[in-house]
C-alpha positions, 0 to 999 in steps of 0.5 A: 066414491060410488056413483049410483046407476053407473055400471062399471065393467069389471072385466079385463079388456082384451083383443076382440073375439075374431082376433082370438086364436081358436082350435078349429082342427077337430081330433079325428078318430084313427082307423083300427088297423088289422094285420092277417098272416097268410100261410106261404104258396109252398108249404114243402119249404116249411114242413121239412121234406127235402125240396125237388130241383126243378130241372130249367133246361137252361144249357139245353137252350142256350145249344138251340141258340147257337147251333139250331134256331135263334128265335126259338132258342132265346125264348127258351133261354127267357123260360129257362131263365123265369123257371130258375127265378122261380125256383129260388123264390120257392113257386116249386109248381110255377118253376115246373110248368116255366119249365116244360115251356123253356123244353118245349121251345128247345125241342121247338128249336131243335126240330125247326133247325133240323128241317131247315137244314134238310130243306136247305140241302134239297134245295142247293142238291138240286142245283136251285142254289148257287 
């Protein structure tokens, strides 16, 4: 029996709309990614040209430590050994230059215990010392 003016709902009953599950994540967009490719520092490692052995100094160094001026030697024995490192990561010029620095306080060394040395002599000749 149809009864007349009554609305029926003809829909299925459910959960109320606050309990429904809802995506609320929206997909953002992914940035583009760009890979550049750099030449290398040294290109003589990759052109075939044999590569120069860049000297470190490092035996002279380690003499000024043990017979001339510790403090100038172990900082050459430090340059010597950053030249060699250098080097083996092919920074050819970096390995140059760190290398005439670990020269440079070698002969620094070298010329400090030699005028110590001197200075030293004068002073027990003249009777100043014990």
């Amino acid at each position: 029996m149809a009864l007349m003016g009554i609305r029926t709902n003809t829909r299925a009953v459910g959960p109320p709309a606050y309990l429904q599950p809802t995506n609320h994540i929206q997909a953002q967009p992914q940035p583009q990614t760009t890979v550049v490719r750099t030449a290398p520092r040294s290109t003589k490692a990759f052109s075939g040209a044999p590569r120069q052995q860049v000297p470190d100094y490092s035996r002279m160094a380690w003499a000024v430590t043990l017979c001339c001026c510790i403090p100038f030697g172990l900082v050459a024995v430090f340059m010597a050994s950053r030249a060699k490192d250098k080097q083996m990561a092919g920074d050819d010029d970096g390995a140059r230059s760190t290398s005439q620095h670990a020269l440079g306080w070698a002969v620094a060394g070298i010329v400090c215990g030699i005028v110590l040395s001197i200075l030293l002599g004068i002073y027990y000749v003249l009777g100043l010392g014990i």
